[in-house]
DSSP file (Angstrom, degrees, kcal/mol; ACC not computed):
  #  RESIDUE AA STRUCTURE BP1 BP2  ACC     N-H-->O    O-->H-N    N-H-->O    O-->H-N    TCO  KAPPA ALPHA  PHI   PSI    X-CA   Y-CA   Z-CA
    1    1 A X              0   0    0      0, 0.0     2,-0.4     0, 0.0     0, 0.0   0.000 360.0 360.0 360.0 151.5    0.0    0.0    0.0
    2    2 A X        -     0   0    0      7,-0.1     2,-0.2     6,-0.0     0, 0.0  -0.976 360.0-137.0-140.1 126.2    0.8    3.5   -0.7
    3    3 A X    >   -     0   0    0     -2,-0.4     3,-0.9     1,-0.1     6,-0.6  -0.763  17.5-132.8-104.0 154.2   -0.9    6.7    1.3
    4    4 A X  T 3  S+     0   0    0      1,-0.4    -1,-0.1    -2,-0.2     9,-0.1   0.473 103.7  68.3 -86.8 -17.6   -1.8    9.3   -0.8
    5    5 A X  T 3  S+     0   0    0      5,-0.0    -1,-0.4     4,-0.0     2,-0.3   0.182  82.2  85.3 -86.5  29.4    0.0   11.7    1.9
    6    6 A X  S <> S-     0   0    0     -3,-0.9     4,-0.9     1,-0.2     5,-0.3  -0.719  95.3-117.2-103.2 166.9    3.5   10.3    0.9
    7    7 A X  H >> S+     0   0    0     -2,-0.3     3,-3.6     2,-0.3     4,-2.1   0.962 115.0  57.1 -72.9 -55.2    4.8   12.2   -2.1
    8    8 A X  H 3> S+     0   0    0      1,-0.4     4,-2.3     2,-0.2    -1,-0.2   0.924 103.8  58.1 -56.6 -35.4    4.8    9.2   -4.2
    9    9 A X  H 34 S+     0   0    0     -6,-0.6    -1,-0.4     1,-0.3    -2,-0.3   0.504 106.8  39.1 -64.6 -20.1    1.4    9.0   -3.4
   10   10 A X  H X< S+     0   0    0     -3,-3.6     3,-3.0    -4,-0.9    -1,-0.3   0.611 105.4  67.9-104.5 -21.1    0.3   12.1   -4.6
   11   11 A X  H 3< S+     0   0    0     -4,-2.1    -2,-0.2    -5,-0.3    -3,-0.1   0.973 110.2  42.6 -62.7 -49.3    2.8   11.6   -7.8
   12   12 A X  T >< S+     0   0    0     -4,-2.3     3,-1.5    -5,-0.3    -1,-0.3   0.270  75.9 119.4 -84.4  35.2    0.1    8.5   -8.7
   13   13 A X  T <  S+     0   0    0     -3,-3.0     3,-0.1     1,-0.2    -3,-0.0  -0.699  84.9  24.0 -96.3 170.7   -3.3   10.0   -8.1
   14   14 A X  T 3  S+     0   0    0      1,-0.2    -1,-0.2    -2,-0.1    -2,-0.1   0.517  92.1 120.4  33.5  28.3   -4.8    9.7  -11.4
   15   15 A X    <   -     0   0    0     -3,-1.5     2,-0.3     4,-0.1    -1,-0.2  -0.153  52.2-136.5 -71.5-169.9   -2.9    7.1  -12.7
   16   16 A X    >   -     0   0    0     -3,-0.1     3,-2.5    -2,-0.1    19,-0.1  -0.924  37.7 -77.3-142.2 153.1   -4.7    3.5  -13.9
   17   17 A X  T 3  S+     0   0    0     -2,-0.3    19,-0.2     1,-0.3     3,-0.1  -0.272 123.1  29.3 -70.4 132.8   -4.0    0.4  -13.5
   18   18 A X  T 3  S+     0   0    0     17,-1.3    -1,-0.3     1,-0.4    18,-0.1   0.230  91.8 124.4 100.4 -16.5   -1.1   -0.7  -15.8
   19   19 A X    <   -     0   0    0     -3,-2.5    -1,-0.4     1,-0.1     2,-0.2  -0.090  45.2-158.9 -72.7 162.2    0.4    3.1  -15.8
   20   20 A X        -     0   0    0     14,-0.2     2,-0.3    -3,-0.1    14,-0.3  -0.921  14.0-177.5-140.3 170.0    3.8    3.4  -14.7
   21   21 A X  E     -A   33   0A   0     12,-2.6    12,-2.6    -2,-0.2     2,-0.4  -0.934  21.1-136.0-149.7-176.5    5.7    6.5  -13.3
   22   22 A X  E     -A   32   0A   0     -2,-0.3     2,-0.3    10,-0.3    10,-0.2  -0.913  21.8-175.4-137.1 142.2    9.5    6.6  -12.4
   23   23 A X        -     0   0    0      8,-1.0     8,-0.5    -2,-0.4    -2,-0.1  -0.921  29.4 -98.8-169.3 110.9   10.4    8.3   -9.1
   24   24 A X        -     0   0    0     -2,-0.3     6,-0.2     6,-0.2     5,-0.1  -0.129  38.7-120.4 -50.9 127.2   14.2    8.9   -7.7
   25   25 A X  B >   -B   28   0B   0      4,-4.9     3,-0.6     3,-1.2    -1,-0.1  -0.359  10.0-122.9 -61.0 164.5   15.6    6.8   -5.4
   26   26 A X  T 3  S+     0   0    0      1,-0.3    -1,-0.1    -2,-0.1     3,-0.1   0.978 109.3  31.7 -96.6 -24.9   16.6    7.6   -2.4
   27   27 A X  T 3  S-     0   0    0      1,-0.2     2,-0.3    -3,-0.0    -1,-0.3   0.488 132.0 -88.2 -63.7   4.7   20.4    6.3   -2.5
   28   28 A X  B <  S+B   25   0B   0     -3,-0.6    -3,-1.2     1,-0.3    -1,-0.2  -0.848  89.0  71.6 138.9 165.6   20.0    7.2   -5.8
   29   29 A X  S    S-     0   0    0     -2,-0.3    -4,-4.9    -5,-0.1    -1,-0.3   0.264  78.9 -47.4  60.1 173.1   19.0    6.3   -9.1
   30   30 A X        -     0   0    0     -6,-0.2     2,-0.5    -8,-0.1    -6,-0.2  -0.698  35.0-160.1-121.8 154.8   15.3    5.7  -10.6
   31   31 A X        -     0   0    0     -8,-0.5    -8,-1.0    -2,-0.3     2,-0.5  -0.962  10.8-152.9-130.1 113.6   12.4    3.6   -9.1
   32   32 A X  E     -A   22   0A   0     -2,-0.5     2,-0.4   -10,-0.2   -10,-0.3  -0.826  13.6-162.5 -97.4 155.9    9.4    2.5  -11.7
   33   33 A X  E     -A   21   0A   0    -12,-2.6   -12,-2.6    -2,-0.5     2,-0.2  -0.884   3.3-163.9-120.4 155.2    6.2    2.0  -10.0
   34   34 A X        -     0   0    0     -2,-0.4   -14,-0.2   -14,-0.3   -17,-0.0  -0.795  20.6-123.6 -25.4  56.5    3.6    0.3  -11.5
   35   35 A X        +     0   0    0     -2,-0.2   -17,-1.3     1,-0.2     3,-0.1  -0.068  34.5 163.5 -41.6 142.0    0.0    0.1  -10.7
   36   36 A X        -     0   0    0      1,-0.6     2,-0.2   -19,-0.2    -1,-0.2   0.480  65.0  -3.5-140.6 -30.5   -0.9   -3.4  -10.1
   37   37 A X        -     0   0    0    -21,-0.0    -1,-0.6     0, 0.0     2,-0.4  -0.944  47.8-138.9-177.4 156.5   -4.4   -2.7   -8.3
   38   38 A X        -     0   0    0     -2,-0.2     3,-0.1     1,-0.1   -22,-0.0  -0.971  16.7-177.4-128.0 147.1   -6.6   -0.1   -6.9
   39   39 A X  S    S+     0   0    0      1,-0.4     2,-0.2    -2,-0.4    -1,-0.1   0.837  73.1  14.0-108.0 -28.7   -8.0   -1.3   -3.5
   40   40 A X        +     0   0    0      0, 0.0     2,-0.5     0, 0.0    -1,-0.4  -0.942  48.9 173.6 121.7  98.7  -10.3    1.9   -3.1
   41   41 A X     >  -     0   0    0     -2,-0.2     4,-0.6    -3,-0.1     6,-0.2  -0.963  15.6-163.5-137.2 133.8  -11.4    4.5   -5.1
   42   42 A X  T  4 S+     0   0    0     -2,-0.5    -1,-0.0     1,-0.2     0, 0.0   0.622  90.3  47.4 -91.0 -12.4  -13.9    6.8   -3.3
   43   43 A X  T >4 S+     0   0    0      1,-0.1     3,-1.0     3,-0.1    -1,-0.2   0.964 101.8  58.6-100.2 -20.9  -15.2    8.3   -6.0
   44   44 A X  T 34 S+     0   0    0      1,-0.3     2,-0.4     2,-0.1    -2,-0.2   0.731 109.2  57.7 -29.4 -44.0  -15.8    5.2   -8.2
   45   45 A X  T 3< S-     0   0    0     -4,-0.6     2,-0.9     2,-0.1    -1,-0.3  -0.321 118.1-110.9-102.4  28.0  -18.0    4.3   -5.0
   46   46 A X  S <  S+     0   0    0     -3,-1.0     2,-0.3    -2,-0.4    -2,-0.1   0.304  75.5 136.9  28.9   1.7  -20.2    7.2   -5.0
   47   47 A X        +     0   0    0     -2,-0.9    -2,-0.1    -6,-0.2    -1,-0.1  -0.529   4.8 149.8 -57.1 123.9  -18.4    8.6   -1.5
   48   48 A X        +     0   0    0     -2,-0.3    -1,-0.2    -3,-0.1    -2,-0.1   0.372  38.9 109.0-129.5   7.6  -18.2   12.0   -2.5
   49   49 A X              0   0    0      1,-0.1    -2,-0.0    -3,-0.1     0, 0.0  -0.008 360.0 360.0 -80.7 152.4  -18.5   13.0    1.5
   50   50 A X              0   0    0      0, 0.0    -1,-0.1     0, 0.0    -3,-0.0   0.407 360.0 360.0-132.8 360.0  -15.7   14.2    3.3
């Protein structure tokens, strides 16, 4: 899981599943991410509440 308050977490909101993004490591070097799943989507799921 990834929260949507970590920076990487706001770097995928509006991705899809199958999207990728690339994101600096932190010793270095590049990190791909991959959506794999969405577990949650609140609006998908008529929550529109806060």
């Amino acid at each position: 899981k990834i929260s949507i308050l970590a920076p990487i977490g706001s770097a995928l909101l509006g991705l899809s599943i199958g999207q990728e993004i690339e994101w600096p490591a932190p010793g270095g070097g590049m990190i791909r991410v991959r959506i794999i799943d969405i577990l949650y989507q609140p609006e998908r799921s008529g929550d529109y509440h806060r």
